[in-house]
C-alpha positions in Angstrom: 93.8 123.1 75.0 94.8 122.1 71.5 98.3 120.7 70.6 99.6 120.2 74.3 98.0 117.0 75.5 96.5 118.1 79.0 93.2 117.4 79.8 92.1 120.9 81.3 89.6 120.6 83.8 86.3 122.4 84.2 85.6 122.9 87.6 88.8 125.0 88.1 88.7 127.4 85.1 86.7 130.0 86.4 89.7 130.9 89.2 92.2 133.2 88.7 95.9 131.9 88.3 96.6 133.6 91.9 93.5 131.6 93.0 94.5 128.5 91.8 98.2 128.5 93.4 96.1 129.3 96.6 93.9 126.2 96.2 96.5 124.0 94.7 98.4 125.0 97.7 95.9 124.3 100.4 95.1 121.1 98.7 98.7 120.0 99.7 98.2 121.5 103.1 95.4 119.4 103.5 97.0 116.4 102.2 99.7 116.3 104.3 97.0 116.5 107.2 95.1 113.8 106.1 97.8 111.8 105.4 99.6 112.5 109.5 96.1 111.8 111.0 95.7 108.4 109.0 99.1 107.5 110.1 97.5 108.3 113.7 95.0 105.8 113.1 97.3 103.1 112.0 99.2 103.7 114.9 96.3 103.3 117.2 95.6 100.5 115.4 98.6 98.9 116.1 98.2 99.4 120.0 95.0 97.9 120.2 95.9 95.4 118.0 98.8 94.4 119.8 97.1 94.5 123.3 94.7 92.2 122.0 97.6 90.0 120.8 99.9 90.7 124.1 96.3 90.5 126.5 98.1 93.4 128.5 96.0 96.3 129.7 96.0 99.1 127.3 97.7 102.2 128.4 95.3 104.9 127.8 96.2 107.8 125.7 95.7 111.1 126.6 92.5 112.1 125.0 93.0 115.8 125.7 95.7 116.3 123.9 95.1 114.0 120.6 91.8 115.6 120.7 93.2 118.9 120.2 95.1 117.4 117.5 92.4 115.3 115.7 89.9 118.2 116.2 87.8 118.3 113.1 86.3 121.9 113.6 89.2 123.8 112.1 89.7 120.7 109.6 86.1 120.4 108.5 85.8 124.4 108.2 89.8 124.4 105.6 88.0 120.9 103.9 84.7 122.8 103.3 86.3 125.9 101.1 88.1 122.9 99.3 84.8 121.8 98.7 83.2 124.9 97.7 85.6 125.4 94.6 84.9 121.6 93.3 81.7 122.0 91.1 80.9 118.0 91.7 81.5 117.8 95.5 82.6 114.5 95.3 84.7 114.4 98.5 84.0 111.5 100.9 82.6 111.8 104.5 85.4 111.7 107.2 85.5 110.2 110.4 84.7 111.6 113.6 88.3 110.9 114.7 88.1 112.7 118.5 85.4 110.4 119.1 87.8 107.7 117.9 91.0 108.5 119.6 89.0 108.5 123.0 87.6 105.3 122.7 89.4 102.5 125.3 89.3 99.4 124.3 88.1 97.0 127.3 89.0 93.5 128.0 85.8 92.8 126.1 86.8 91.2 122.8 83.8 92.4 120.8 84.0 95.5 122.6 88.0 95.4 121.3 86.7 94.1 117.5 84.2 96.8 117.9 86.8 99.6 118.0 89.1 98.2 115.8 86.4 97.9 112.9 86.1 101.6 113.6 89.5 102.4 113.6 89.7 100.3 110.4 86.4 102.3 108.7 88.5 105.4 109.6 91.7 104.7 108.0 89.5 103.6 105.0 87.9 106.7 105.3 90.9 108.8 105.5 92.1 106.7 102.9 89.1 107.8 100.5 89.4 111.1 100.9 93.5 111.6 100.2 93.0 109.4 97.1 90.4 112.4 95.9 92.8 115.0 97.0 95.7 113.7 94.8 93.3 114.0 92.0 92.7 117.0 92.6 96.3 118.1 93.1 96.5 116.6 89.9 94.2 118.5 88.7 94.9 121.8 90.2 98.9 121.2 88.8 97.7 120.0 85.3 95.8 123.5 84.9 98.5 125.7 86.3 100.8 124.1 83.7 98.0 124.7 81.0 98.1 128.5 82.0 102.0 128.4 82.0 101.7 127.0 78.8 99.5 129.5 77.2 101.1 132.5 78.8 104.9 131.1 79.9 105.5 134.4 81.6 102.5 134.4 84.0 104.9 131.6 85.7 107.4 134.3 86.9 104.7 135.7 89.5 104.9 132.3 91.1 108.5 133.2 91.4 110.0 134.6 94.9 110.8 138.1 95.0 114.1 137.3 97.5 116.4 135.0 98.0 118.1 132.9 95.4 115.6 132.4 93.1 114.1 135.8 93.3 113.0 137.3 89.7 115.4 140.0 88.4 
């Protein structure tokens, strides 16, 4: 786009602007679940770090339920039509993080260095894949302003039809 000074990007210019919002909005979504499970990680970190440190038996998690909430199958299947509208599929591979959450750590040190190498790999992992999804947010926001830009109007359908800030 000429005279504005955004970068428009490719791999997003053959959505609609209704599309877009959608994707721009699930991107978010997504972040904000990538961003509670790698506190997860950090947290479980923490507790087998500090067992190590305090030489206390770890107090197992319940595996069930974290497992329900670290579940990848509904993840993978939201981070897969993410994918599908990137044209360079650049998105890094994530963790298995059930598999993870389940693990004990023993009174085995290398089994304990083990795990938290894991863990580690996992929050780096996790880590990997926000820093591409605030590029794309980035991304996803730079073209919707673009699109306001050329058309400022098309902005009011982003508007709510209710409430306070509903279009008249």
């Amino acid at each position: 786009m000429v005279g504005t000074g955004l970068e428009r990007c490719a791999d997003l210019a053959h959505l609609p602007l209704e599309q877009l919002r959608a994707y721009r909005g699930e991107l978010a979504t997504e972040e904000d679940r990538v961003s509670y499970w790698r506190r997860l990680i950090q947290a479980r970190l923490d507790v087998v770090r500090g067992d190590a440190r305090s030489r206390r038996a770890p107090s197992p998690p319940d595996p069930q339920r974290l497992r329900e909430a670290l579940s990848t199958g509904a993840a993978a299947s939201r981070r897969t039509a993410l994918v599908r509208v990137r044209q360079d599929g650049e998105a890094p591979p994530l963790p298995d993080l059930a598999v993870l959450w389940a693990s004990l750590p023993g009174e085995d040190p290398a089994e304990r260095a083990a795990l938290v190498a894991r863990l580690e790999r996992a929050e780096q992992d996790l880590s990997a894949y926000r820093t591409t999804l605030h590029r794309w947010i980035d991304e996803a926001t730079t073209e919707l302003i673009a699109r306001y830009r050329e058309d400022p109007s098309s902005c009011l359908a982003a508007l709510p039809l209710q409430g306070p800030f509903a279009r008249r």
